[in-house]
LUMFI-576978 format. One record per residue (C-alpha): x, y, z. Coordinates in steps of 0.001 Angstrom, whole numbers, padded with zeros to 6 digits, always signed. Layout:
<rs>
XYZ/...
</rs>
This chain:
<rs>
+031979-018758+049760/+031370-021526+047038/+027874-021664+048096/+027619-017934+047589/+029461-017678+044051/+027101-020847+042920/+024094-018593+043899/+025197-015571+041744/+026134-018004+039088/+022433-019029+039089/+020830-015746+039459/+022818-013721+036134/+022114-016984+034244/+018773-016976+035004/+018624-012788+034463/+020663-013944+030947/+017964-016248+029892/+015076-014264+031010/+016427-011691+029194/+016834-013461+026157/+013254-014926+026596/+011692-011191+026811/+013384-010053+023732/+012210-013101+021980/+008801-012250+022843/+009344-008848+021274/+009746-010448+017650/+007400-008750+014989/+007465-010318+011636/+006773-007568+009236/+005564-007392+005759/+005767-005243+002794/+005707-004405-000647/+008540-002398-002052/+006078+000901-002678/+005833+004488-001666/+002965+003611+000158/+005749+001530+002813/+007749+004679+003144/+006449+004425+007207/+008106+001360+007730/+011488+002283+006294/+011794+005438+008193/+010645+003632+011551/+013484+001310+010967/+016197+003794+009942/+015051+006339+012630/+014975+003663+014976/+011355+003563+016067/+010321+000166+016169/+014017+000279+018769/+012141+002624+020724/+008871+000715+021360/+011216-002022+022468/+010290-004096+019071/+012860-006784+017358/+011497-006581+013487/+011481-008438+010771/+010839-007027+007534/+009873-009476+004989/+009515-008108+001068/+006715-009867-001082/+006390-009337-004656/+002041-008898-005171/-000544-007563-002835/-001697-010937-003499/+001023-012709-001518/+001353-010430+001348/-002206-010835+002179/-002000-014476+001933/+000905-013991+004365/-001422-011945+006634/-004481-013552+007183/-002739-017403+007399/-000781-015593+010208/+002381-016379+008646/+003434-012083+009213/+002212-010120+012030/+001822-006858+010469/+001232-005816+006573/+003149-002615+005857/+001012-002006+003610/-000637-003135+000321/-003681-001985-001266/-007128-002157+000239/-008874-003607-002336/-006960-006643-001678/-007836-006773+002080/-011815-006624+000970/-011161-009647-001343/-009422-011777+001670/-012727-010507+004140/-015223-011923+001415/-013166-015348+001310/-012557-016036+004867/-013798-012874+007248/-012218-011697+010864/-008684-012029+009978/-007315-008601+010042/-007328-005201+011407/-006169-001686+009461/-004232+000655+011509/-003164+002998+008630/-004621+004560+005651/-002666+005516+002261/-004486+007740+000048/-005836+011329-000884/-008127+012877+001681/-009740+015561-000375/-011210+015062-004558/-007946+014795-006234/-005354+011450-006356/-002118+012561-006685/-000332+009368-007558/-003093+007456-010879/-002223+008547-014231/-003595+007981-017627/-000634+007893-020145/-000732+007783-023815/+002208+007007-026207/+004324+010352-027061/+002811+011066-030342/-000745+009789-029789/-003704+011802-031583/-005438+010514-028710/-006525+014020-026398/-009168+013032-024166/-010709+009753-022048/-013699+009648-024992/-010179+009117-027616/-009862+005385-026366/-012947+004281-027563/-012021+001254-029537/-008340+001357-027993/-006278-001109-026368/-005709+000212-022954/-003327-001285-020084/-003964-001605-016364/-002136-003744-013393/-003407-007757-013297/-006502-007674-011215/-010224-007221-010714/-010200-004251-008795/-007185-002464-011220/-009585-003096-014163/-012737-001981-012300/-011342+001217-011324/-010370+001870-015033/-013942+000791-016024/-015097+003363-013630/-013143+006127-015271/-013790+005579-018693/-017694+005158-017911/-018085+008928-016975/-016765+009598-020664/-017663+006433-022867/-019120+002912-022584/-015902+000837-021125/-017318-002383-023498/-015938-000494-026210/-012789-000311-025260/-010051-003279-025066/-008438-003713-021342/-005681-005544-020886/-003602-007076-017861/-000240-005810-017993/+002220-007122-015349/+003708-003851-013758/+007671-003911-015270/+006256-004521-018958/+003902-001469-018063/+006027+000642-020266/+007499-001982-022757/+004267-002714-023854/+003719+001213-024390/+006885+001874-026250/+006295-001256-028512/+002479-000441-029983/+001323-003397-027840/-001398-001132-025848/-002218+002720-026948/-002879+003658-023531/-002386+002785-019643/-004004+003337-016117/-001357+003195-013268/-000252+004661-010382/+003187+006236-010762/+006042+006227-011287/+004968+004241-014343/+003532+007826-016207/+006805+009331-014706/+008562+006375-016404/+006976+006630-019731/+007747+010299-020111/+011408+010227-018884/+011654+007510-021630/+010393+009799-024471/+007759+006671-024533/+004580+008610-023531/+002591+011651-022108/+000442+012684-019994/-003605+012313-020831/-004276+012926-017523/-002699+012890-014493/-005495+013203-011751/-007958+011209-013601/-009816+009763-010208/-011871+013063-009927/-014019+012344-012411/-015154+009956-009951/-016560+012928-007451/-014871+011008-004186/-014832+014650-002698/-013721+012993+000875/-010898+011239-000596/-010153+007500+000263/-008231+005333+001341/-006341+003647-001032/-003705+001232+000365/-003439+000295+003984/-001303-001141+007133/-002825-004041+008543/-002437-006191+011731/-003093-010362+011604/-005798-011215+013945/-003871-013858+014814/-001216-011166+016611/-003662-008951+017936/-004997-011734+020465/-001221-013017+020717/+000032-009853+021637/-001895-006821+021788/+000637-004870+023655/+003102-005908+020614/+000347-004328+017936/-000733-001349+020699/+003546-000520+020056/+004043-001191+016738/+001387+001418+015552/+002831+003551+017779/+006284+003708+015881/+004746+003055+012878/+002654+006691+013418/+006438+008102+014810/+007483+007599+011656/+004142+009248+009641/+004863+012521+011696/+008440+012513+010333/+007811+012097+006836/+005127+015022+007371/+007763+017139+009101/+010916+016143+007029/+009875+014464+003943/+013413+015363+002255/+015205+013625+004359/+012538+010405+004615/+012172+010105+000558/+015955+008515-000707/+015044+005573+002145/+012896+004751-001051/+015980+004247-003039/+017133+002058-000377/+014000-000178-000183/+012041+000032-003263/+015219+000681-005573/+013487+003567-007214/+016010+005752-009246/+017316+008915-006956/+015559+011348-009444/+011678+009222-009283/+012508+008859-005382/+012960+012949-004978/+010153+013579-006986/+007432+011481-007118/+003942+012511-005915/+002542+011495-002446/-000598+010880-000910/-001543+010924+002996/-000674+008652+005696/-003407+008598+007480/-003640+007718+011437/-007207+006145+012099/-008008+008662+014539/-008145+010765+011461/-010028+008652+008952/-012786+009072+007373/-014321+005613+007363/-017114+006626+005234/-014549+007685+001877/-013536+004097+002064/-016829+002684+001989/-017505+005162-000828/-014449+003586-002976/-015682+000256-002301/-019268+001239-003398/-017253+002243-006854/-015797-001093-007588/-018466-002867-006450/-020713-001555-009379/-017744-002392-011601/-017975-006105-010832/-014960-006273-009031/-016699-007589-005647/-019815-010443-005298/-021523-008533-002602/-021693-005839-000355/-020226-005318+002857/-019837-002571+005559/-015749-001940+005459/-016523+000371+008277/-015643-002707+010507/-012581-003747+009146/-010342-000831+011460/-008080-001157+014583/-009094+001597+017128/
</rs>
């Protein structure tokens, strides 16, 4: 009888520490940056996704696109949910092969919903040829600065203008106080400005001047190559829940936007109203608009040479 009670001991510890061992092996470490663009990976957590792939995650917040993407390809996160792409193409010019996109973030047709051009409330400024000799404010950043190059080229030569770096929370500040005449953002900063009484609207889809009639992808979700040869059935499941969660915002985007008060600490009134782009699954890409976008910056300056970003997906 001993003998037998011994034996069952044995077996439920051993089913115990299995057990333990196979949920340890479903760990994801998870990045992101407090943005609407991460709206996917807040819902898959409150909606319980990522519990329904069998996943244990982690969700780390970094401040900069910078950071995360160190994070990512020194394998130090599985997963980046998400940050923009420009940032990815800087990391595959440094050291190459150590990511994958699963997810796009951005408009799929000629107009950006989510980059403004704001001036200060009682501006005489009217037009993108008014900030000739103007100090004008974009986020710190090669690509941030080439993309508001890029605009202000299809109306004026960008030399004659003054860019500036402004770090993101002195976006508006610096607006209110005289410091810069004029910013290029993506929102909620315009949305910011204008709730203020700080600024207006120049223009608020000012990207389709740059006639990207496919769209592009903006901002992305990323794995670590590092985890995709670790555990590919961990990656294969994480998009899955990850795409769960993309088909509920589509379906019931009232009920997925406060989680953006949660996460990002937006106020209620930005959350319920500010603009979106798509999510958009790679079996629904165009790979081509995102080579497009790259071509843009690339003329800018804001990359040393060319590449094909075709490459750069999960499929």
């Amino acid at each position: 009888m001993k003998k037998i009670l011994v034996t069952i001991g044995i077996v439920i510890f051993l089913s115990g520490a299995l057990g333990g061992a196979l949920a340890a092996g479903n760990e994801v470490k998870i990045g992101y940056l407090r943005l609407v663009m991460s709206l996917p990976t807040f819902v898959a957590v409150e909606k319980g996704f990522f519990t329904q792939e069998d996943l244990k995650v982690e969700l780390v917040p970094f401040q900069s696109g910078t950071s995360i993407i160190d994070a990512l390809v020194t394998g130090r996160i599985d997963a980046n949910c998400g940050s923009a792409i420009s940032g990815h193409w800087f990391a595959e010019q440094n050291i190459s092969g150590r990511y994958k996109i699963f997810l796009g973030y951005g408009p799929v047709g000629l107009r950006d919903n989510t980059f403004v051009v704001v001036v200060r409330k009682d501006s005489p400024i009217s037009d993108l040829k008014g900030l000739k000799r103007k100090k004008v404010g974009h986020f710190p950043g090669a690509t941030s600065q080439a993309l508001a190059k890029a605009v202000i080229r299809t109306h004026l030569d960008p030399e004659g203008v003054t860019l500036t770096e402004i770090p993101p929370p002195n976006m508006v500040p610096a607006l209110a106080a005289g410091q810069i005449d004029a910013f290029f953002t993506p929102e909620p900063f315009g949305m910011m400005a204008v709730s203020k009484g700080v600024g207006r609207y120049l223009r608020k889809h000012p990207l389709t001047v740059l006639r990207m009639k496919r769209g592009f992808p903006g901002g992305d979700f990323s794995f670590s190559t590092k985890f995709l040869k670790k555990s590919p059935e961990l990656a294969v499941k994480l998009k899955i829940a990850v795409e769960k969660a993309v088909d509920f915002i589509r379906e019931n985007e009232k009920e997925a936007r406060p989680y953006l008060v949660k996460y990002t600490g937006l106020p209620e009134p930005v959350a319920m109203r500010i603009p979106f782009d798509k999510w958009i699954k790679i079996k629904e890409l165009d790979k081509g608009s995102g080579q497009d976008y790259f071509e843009v910056l690339y003329k800018e300056g804001a990359y040393k040479k060319r590449m094909d970003t075709t490459t750069l997906y999960y499929e």
